[in-house]
C-alpha positions as CSV (number, residue, x, y, z in Angstrom):
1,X,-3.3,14.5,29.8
2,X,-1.2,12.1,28.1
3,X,0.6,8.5,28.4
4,X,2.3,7.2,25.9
5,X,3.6,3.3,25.1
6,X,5.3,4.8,21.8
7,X,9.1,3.0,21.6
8,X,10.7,6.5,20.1
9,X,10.0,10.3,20.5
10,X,6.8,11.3,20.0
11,X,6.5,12.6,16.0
12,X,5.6,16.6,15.8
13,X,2.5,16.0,14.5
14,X,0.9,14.3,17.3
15,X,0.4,18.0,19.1
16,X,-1.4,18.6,16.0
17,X,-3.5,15.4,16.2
18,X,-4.2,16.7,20.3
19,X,-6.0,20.2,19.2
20,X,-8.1,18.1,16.6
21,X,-9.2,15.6,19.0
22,X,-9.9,19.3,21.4
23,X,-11.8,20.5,18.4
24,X,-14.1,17.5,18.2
25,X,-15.2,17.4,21.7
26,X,-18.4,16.8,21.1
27,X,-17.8,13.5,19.0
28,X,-16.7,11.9,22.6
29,X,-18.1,11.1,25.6
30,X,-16.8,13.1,28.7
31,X,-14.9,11.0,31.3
32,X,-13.5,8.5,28.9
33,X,-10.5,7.8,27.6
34,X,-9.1,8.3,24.1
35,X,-6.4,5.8,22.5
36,X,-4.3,7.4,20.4
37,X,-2.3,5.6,17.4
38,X,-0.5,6.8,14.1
39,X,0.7,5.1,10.7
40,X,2.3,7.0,7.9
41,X,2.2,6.5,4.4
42,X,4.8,5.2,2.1
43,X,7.4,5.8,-0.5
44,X,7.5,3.1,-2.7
45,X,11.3,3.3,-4.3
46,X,11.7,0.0,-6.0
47,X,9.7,-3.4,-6.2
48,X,6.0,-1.7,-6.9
49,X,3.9,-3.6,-8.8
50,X,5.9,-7.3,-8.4
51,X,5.2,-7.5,-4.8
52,X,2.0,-9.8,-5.7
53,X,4.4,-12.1,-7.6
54,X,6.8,-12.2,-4.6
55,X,9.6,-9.1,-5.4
56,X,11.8,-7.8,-3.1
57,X,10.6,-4.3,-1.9
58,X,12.7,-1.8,-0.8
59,X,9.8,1.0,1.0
60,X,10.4,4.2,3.0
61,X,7.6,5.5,5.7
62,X,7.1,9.4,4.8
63,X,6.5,12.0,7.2
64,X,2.7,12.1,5.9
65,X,0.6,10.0,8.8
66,X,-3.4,9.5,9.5
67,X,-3.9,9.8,13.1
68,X,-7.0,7.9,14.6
69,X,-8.9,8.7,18.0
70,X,-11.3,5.6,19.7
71,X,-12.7,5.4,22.7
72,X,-15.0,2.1,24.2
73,X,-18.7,3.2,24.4
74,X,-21.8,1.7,25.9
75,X,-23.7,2.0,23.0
76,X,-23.7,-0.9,20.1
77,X,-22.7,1.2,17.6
78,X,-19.3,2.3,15.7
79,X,-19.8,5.9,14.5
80,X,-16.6,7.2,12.6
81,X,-15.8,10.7,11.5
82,X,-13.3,11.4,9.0
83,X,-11.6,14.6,8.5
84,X,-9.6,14.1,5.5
85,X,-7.3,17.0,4.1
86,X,-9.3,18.4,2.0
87,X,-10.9,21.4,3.1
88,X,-14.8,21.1,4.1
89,X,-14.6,17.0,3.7
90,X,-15.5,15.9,6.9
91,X,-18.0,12.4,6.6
92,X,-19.4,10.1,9.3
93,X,-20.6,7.0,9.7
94,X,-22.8,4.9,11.8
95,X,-22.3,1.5,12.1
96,X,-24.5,-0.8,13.9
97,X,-22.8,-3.5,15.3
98,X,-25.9,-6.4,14.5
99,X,-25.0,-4.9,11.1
100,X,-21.7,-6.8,11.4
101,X,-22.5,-9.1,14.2
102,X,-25.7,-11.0,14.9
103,X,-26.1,-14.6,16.6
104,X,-22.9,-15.2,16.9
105,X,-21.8,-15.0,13.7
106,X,-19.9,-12.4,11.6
107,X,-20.7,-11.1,8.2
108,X,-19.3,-12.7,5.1
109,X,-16.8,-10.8,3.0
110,X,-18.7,-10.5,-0.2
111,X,-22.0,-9.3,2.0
112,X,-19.4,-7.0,3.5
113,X,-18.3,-5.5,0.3
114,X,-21.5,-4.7,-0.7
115,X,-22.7,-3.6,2.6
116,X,-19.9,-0.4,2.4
117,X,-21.3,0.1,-1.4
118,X,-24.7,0.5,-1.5
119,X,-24.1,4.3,-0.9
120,X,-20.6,5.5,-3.3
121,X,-20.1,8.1,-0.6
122,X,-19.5,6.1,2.4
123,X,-17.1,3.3,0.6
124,X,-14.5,5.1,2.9
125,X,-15.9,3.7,5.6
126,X,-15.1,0.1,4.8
127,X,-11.0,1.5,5.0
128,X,-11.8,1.7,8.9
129,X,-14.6,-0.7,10.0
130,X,-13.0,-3.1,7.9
131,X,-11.0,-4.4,10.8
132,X,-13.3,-5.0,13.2
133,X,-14.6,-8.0,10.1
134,X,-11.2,-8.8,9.8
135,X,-10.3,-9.0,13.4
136,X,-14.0,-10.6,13.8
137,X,-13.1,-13.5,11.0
138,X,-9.5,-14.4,11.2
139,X,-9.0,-13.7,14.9
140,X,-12.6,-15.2,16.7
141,X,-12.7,-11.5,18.1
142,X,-16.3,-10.6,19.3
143,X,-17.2,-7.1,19.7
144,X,-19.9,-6.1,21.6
145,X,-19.0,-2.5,23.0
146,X,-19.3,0.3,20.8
147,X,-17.0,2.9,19.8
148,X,-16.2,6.3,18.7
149,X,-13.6,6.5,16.1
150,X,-11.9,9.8,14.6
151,X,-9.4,9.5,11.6
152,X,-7.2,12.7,10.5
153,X,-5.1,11.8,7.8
154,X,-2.7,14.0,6.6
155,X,-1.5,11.2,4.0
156,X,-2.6,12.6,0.2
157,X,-5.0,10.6,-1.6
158,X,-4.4,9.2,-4.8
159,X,-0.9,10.4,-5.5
160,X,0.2,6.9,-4.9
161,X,2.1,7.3,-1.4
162,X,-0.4,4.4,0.1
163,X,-3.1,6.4,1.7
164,X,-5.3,3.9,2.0
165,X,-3.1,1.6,4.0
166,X,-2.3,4.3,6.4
167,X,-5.7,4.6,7.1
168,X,-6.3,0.3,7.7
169,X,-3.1,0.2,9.8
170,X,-4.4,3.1,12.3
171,X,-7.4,1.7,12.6
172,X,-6.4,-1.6,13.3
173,X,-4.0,-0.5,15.5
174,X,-6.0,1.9,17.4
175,X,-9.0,-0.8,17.8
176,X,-6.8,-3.7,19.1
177,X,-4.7,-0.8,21.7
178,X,-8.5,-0.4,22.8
179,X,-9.7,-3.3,23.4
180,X,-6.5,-5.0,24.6
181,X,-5.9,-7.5,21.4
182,X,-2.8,-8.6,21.3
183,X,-1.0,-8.6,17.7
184,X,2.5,-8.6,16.6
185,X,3.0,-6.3,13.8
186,X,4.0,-8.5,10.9
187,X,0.2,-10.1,11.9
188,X,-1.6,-7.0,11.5
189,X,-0.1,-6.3,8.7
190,X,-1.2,-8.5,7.1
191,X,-4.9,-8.5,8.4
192,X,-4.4,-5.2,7.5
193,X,-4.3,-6.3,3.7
194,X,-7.2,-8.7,3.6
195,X,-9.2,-5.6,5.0
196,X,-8.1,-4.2,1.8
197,X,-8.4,-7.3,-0.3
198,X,-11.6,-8.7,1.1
199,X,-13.6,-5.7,3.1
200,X,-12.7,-2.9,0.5
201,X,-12.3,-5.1,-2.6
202,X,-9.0,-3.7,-3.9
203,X,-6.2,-6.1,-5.1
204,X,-3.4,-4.8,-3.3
205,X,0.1,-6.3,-2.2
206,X,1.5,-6.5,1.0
207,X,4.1,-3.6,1.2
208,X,2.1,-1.2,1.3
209,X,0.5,-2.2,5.3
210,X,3.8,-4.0,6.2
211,X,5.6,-0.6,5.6
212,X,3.1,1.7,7.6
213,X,2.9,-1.1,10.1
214,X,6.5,-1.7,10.7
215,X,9.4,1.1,8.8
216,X,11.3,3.2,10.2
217,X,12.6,7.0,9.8
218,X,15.3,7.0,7.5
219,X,15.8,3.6,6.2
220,X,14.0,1.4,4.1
221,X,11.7,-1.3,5.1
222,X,13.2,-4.7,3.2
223,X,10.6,-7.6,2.2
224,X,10.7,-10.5,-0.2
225,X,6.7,-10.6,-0.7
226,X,6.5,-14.7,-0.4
227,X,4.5,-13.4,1.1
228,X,5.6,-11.2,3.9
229,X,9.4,-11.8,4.7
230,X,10.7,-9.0,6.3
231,X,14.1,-8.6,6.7
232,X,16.5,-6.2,8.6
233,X,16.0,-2.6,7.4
234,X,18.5,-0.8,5.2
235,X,19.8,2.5,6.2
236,X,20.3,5.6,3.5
237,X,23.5,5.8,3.1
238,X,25.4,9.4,4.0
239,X,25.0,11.1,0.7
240,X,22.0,10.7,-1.1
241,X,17.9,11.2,-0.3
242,X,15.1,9.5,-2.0
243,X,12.2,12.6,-2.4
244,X,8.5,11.6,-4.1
245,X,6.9,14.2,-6.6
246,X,3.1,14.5,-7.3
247,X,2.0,14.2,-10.7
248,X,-1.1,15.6,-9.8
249,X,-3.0,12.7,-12.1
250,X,-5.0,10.6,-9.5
251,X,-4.0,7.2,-8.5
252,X,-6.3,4.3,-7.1
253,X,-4.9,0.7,-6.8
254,X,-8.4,-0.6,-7.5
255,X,-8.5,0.9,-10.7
256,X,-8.9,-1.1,-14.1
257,X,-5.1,-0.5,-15.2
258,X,-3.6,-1.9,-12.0
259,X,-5.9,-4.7,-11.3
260,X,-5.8,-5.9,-15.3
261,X,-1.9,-6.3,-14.8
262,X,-1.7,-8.0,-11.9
263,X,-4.6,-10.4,-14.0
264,X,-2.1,-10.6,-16.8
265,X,1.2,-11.7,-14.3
266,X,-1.1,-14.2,-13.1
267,X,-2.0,-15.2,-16.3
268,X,1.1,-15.3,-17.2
269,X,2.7,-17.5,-14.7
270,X,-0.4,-19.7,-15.4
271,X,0.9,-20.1,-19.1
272,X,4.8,-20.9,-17.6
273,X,3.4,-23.4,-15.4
274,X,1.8,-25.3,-18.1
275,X,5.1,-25.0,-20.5
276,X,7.3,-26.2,-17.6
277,X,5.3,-29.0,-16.8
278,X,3.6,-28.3,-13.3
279,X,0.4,-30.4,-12.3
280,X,-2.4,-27.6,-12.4
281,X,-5.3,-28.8,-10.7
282,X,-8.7,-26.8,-11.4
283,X,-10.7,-25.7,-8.4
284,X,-13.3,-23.6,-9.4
285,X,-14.7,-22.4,-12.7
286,X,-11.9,-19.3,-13.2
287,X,-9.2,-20.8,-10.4
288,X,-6.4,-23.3,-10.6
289,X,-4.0,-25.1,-7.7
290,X,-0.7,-25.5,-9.4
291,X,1.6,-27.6,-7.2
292,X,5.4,-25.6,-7.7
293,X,8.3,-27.0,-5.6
294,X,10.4,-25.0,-8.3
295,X,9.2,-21.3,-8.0
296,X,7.2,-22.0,-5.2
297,X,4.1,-19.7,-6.8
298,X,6.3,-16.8,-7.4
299,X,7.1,-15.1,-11.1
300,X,10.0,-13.3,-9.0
301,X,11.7,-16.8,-8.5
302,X,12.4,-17.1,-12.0
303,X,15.6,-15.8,-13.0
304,X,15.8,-13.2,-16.0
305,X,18.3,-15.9,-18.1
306,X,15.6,-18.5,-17.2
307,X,13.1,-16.6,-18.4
308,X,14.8,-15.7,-21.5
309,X,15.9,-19.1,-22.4
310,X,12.8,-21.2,-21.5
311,X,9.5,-19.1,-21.3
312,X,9.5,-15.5,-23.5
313,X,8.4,-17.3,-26.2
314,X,6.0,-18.9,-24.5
315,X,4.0,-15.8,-23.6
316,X,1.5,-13.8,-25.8
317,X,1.5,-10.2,-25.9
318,X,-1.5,-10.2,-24.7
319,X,-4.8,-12.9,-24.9
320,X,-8.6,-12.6,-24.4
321,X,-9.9,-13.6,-21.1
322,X,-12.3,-15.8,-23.0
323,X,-9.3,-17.8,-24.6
324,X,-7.7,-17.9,-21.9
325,X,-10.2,-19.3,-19.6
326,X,-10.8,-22.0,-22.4
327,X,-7.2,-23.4,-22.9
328,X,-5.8,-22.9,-19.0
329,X,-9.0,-22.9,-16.7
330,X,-7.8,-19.7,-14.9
331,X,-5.6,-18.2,-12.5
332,X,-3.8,-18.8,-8.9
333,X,-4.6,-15.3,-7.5
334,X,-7.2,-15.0,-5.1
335,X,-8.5,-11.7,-5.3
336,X,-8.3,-11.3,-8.7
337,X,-10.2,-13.0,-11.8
338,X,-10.1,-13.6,-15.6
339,X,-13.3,-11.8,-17.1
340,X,-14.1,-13.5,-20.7
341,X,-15.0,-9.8,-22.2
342,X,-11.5,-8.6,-21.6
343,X,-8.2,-8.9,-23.3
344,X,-5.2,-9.0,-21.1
345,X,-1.8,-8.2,-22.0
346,X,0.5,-10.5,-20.9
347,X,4.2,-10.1,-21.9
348,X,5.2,-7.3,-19.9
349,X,3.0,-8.1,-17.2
350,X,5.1,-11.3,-16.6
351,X,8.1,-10.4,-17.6
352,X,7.9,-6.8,-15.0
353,X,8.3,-8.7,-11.6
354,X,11.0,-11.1,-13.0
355,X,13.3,-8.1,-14.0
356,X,12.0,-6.1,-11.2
357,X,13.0,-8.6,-8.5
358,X,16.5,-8.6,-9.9
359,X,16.9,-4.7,-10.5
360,X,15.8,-4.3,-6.5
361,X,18.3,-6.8,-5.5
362,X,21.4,-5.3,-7.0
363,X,19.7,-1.8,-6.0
364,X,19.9,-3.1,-2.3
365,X,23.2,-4.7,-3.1
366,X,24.8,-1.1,-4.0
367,X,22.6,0.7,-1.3
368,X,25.0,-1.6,1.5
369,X,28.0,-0.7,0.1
370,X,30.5,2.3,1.5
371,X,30.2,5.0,-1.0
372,X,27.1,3.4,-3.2
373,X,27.5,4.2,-7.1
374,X,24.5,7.0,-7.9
375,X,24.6,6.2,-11.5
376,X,24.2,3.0,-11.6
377,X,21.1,3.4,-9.0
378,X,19.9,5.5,-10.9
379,X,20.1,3.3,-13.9
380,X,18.1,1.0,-12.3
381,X,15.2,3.1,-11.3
382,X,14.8,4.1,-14.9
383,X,14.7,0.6,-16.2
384,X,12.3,0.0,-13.6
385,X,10.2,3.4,-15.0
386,X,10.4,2.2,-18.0
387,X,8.9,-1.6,-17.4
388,X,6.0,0.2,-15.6
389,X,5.1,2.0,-19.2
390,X,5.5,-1.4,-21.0
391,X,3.0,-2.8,-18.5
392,X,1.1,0.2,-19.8
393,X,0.8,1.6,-16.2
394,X,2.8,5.4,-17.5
395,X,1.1,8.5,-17.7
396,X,2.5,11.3,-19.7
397,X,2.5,13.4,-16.2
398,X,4.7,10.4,-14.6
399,X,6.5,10.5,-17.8
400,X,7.4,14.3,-17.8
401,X,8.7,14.1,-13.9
402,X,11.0,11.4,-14.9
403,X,12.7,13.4,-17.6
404,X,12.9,16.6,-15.8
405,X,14.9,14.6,-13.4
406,X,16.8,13.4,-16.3
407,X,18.0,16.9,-16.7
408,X,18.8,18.0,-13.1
409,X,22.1,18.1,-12.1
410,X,22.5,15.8,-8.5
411,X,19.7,14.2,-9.9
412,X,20.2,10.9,-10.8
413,X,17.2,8.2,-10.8
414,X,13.1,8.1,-10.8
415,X,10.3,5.7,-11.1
416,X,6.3,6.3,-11.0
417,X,5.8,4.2,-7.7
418,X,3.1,1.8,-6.4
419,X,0.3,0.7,-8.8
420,X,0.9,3.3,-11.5
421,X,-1.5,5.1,-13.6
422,X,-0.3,8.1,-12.3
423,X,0.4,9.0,-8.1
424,X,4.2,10.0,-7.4
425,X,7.2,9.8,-8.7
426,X,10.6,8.2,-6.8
427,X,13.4,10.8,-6.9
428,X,17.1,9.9,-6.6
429,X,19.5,12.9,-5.9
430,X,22.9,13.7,-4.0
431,X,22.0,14.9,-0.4
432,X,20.8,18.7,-0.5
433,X,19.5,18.8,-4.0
434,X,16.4,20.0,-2.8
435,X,17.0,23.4,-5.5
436,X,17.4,20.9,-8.2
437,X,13.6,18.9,-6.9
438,X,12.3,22.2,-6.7
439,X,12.9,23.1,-9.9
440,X,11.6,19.8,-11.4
441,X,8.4,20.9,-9.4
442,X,8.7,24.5,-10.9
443,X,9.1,23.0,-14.3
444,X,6.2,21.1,-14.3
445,X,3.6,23.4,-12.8
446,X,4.9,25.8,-15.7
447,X,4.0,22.3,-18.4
448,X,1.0,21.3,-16.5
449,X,-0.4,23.8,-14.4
450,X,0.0,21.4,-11.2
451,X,2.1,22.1,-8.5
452,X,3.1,18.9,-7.0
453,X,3.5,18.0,-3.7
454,X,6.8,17.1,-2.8
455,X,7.3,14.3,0.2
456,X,10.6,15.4,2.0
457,X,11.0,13.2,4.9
458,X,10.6,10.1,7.1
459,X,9.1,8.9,10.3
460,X,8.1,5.8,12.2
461,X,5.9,3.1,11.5
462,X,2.8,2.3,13.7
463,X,4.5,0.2,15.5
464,X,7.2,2.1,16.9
465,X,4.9,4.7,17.5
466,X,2.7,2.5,19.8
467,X,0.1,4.7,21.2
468,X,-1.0,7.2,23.6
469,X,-4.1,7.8,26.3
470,X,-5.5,11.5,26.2
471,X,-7.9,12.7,28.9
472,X,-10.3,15.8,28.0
473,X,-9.5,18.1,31.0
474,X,-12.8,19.6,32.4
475,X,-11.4,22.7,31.5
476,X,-10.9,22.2,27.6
């Protein structure tokens, strides 16, 4: 039995979803019900990496999703089983709510972290019970009923289509449709992202939970990252598709790559402030205040000319953190830090969000007009490509994709997307080139020996979705 609060047709794969939760009977407890919710994955075709300095982001939901399952139990404990998509990879955990919760008071952050870590094989786990901290911190919400919660995600890990996020945004979704917690969806978005940033420990963005939280089929989810503005949607215009190719090389946005550059924007814009003359005030032993009425905190504020004229000389290629911390005290971002033993680049870190911010305006620009010009989107996803490898976040794999599309006819623009280091590839082609994808997937499985995954389509966020009440029949 089903009821459903979802605001459009129920996606295909929630019959899927039905037989899983039918297959794991025993998980539940007979007699109660089941709260469905959904959140896809994402398609990130231009802003990526600047979204921590404040881009624009232009993101499409894919047809991928992670389903999760929860029902209330009498019992103070969270146990969580995740079926994954791999075959064979199914892992639970047990969570005992005095774990989390104990006189009154919730767990700190950093005990969190290391809480989910002191077994490698159930860091998973933080993805999901991560928002009952986060609910429990930021939102005063005590828990003291316990709960079974299944996750089936059919969203590919590490190939860069936000995985990850898909998982937070189902679970926070399905916990607060639960236990009746009211949240708008720009709100747990974003609660979404300190589960990520605080509970997990990865220095993500914001895009990435705002698009599975709140996109929709067939248009792009619009967002100036300063820090969450999102604005009305912009449709695909008649004539082209966006498609996302795997390189098969493993992505993870709390790798060393990712997390070093956003270090080095941050750096960066620490180095800019000091040349334009902001008061920096230092609050900790590697964190600064810097009071900007001008940029307002933001590299993507600063204008390309501006940056040219006033700052590019400014910059180092790149610096030692030990240097660094000496001369400029540290950095603005708060999940991030300087470490002395490193050395950062910073150029292209700083430079990347300032073009990029620019590049994904006149991308949307040309997107709204009547017949949108192909080339010169394209144009702009290759620059954009091409400041990810400066940032030295390419991969030959990514690299390859890109200039297999360079050679397709109706194929006109591509970009690695999201934190780089590998993941997917953005693909820009006339509408029905799906031959001319296909054979940049051929091509490369004949280079590489790794047929990619290719991401086709769109569907709702989590929000539009809403969610649906199962029953177990006594006669399943």
């Amino acid at each position: 039995m089903l009821m459903t609060t979802a605001k459009v047709d129920r996606p295909t794969d929630l019959e899927a979803f039905i037989e899983t939760l039918k297959a794991n009977r025993e998980f539940f407890d007979v007699g109660t019900d089941v709260i469905i919710a959904r959140a896809p994955g994402r398609l990130d075709v231009m802003g990526g990496i600047a979204d921590y300095s404040g881009s624009l982001v232009l993101e499409m939901p894919i047809a991928e999703a992670a389903f999760a399952g929860i029902q209330k139990i009498d019992k103070p404990v969270v146990s969580i089983r995740s079926l994954g998509i791999e075959i064979n990879r199914t892992h639970e955990f047990h969570l005992p709510l005095e774990d989390i919760f104990s006189d009154g008071e919730c767990i700190e952050y950093a005990a969190a972290r290391e809480y989910f870590r002191r077994e490698p094989s159930d860091g998973w786990a933080a993805y999901v019970a991560g928002a009952l901290i986060v609910l429990m911190r930021e939102n005063g919400i005590r828990f003291r009923e316990g709960m079974n919660i299944l996750i089936d995600s059919k969203v590919p890990e590490g190939k860069g289509v936000s995985s990850s996020a898909a998982i937070e945004v189902v679970s926070m979704t399905a916990i607060a449709a639960a236990f009746d917690i009211d949240l708008e969806p720009r709100e747990l978005a974003i609660l979404c992202q300190k589960v990520e940033n605080l509970v997990v420990g990865a220095p993500c963005g914001i895009m990435d939970q705002m698009t599975s939280a709140v996109g929709e089929a067939g248009r792009f989810l619009s967002m100036i990252c300063q820090p969450a503005e999102v604005g009305e949607s912009v449709a695909i215009p008649d004539g082209i598709e966006f498609w996302g190719i795997d390189s098969g090389i493993r992505h993870s946005v709390s790798g060393d790559d990712y997390g070093s550059v956003r270090t080095g924007a941050f750096m960066g814009y620490r180095i800019i402030a000091e040349a334009a003359g902001l008061k920096v005030k230092k609050i900790s032993d590697d964190a600064v205040e810097i009071d900007d009425p001008e940029w307002r905190g933001y590299l993507a504020n600063i204008t390309p000319e501006e940056f040219e004229r006033r700052f590019a000389t400014k910059l180092p290629r790149n610096i030692a953190g030990k240097e660094f911390l000496a001369r400029y005290d540290g950095i603005t971002d708060t999940v991030t830090s300087v470490s002395a033993e490193k050395t950062y680049f910073v150029f292209c870190p700083t430079k990347h969000p300032v073009y990029e911010h620019a590049r994904v305006q006149e991308f949307a620009k040309l997107l709204s007009q009547a017949e949108p010009d192909v080339e010169k989107l394209g144009k702009l996803m290759y620059a954009s490509h091409d400041s990810y490898s400066a940032c030295g976040l390419g991969t030959e794999g990514t690299d390859l994709l890109v200039e297999l599309v360079r050679q397709s006819p109706n194929l006109f623009g591509a970009k690695i997307t999201g934190g780089g280091s590998g993941g997917t590839v953005a693909v820009l082609g006339r509408n029905g080139a799906d031959p001319e994808v296909k054979w940049v997937a051929d091509e490369y499985e004949e280079r590489t020996g790794h047929r990619p995954h290719i991401f086709a389509a769109s569907s709702v966020g989590a929000a539009a979705f809403g969610h649906v009440k199962f029953s177990f029949r006594s006669d399943i």
